[in-house]
Every structure is written in structure tokens, then in C-alpha cells.
ZAMARGU-4260 file (C-alpha; in steps of 0.2 Angstrom, whole numbers, plus 5000, padded with zeros to 4 digits):
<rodrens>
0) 5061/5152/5098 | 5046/5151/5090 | 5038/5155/5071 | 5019/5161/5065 | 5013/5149/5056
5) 5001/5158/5041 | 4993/5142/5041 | 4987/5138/5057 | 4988/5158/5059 | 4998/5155/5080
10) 5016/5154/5084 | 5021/5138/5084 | 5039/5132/5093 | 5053/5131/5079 | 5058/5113/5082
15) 5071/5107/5070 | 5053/5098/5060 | 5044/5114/5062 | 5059/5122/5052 | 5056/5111/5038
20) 5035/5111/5037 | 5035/5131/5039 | 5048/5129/5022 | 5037/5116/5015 | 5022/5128/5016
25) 5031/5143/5008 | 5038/5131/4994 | 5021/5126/4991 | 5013/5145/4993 | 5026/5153/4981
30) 5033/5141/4969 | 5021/5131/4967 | 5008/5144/4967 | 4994/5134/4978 | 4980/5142/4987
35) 4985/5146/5006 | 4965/5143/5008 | 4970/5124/5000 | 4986/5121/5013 | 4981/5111/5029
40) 4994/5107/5043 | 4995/5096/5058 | 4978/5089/5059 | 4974/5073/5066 | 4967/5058/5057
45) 4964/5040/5062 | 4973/5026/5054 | 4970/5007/5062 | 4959/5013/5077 | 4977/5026/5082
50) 4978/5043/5083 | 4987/5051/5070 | 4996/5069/5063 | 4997/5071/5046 | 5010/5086/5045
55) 5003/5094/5029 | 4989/5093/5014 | 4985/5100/5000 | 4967/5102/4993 | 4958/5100/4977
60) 4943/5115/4975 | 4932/5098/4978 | 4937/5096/4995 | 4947/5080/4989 | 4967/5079/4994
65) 4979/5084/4979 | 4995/5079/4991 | 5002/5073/5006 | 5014/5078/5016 | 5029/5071/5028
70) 5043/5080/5036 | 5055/5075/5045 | 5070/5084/5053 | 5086/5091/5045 | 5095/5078/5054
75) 5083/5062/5052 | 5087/5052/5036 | 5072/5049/5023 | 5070/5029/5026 | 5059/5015/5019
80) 5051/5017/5038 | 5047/5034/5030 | 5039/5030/5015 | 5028/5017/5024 | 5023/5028/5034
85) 5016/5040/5021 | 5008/5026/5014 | 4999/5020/5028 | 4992/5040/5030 | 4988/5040/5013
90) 4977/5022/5016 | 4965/5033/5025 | 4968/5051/5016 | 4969/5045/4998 | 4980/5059/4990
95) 4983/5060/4973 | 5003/5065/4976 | 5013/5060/4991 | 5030/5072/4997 | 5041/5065/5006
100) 5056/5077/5015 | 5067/5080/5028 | 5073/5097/5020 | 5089/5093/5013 | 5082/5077/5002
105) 5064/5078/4992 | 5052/5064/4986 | 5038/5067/4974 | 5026/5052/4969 | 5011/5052/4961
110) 4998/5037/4967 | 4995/5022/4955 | 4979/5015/4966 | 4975/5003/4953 | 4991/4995/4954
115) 4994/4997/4973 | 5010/5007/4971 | 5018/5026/4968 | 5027/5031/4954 | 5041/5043/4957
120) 5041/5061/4950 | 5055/5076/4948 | 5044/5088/4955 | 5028/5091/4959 | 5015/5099/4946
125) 5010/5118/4948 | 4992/5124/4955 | 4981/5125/4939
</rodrens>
């Protein structure tokens, strides 16, 4: 089975992590009122000399990332292995807000880089 992805505007196979990102993407489009221009999906990044996929961003107009995201299937339990993993992304990436979900739990955090650590939030803020 497969979904279109209005982000990366293909069909993409609906895996079990696919299911969540694609909900990810419409939380982020309707609720949260972001700029489907602003949302970025699945691209590769390089963190320590490895390959990389982040599975979601966020832009700020200034071409610098608002938030990152991680998703993980329905069915994989959002671990400290998660959050480090989000971290290490975000070494390279420098979001302002990290997301953390597997579709049944959320984690919002908003960076503290001057004191090495994320703060964690309710929700996440609106597009202004």
C-alpha cells in the first residue's frame, strides 16, 4: 500500500513509520499552520563522517531550521536511544525545537545551546 506524499509530491510505501511522518506533516500543515513551502522530509545529512536521514524539518523564512523531527513507528517505544539520536542530528542541523514521536507519545523541546541541554515544552509554538 502506498500514500502521496504532498511533500516530497511521489507515492511513497505506507510503512508503519511512513504512517506516522505523513500525520506529522498534516499536524504540522493544519494545526500548526506552517508553510508547506517551509516542511522538508527525508533528506540526508552527514553526522560524524555517516550518512544520515533526518525524517522531517521545519524552516525559518531565513533558510535556518525552526525544528526537527524524529519518528518512529507506532509500535517502537520513544527511548533515551531516541532522544540521543535527535541530539546527535541536531549537532549538525541546529534546530531551534526538536519533536520527538512515535504517534501515540509526543516530545516537544526547545534548545538551551548555551547550556548544552533542551527544555521540554507541552506543545509546540504556532507559525507566526
Amino acid at each position: 500500500m502506498s500514500i502521496f506524499d504532498e511533500i516530497r509530491k511521489k507515492f511513497i510505501l505506507l510503512t508503519p513509520e511512513e504512517w506516522v511522518r505523513q500525520h506529522v506533516v498534516q499536524f504540522m500543515l493544519q494545526d500548526k499552520k506552517y508553510p508547506k513551502s517551509y516542511i522538508n522530509v527525508e533528506k540526508l545529512i552527514k553526522v560524524n563522517d555517516l550518512s544520515k536521514r533526518y525524517d522531517g524539518v521545519v524552516f525559518q523564512p531565513n533558510g535556518e531550521i525552526f525544528l526537527l523531527i524524529e519518528c518512529k513507528a507506532p509500535e517502537v517505544p520513544i527511548s533515551q536511544h531516541t532522544f540521543d539520536q535527535i541530539a546527535r542530528y541536531n549537532l549538525v542541523l541546529k534546530a531551534k525545537y526538536l519533536m520527538v514521536t512515535n504517534g501515540l507519545n509526543h516530545y516537544f523541546c526547545q534548545m538551551d545551546f548555551e547550556n548544552e541541554k533542551y527544555v521540554f515544552l507541552k506543545e509546540l509554538p504556532e507559525y507566526k
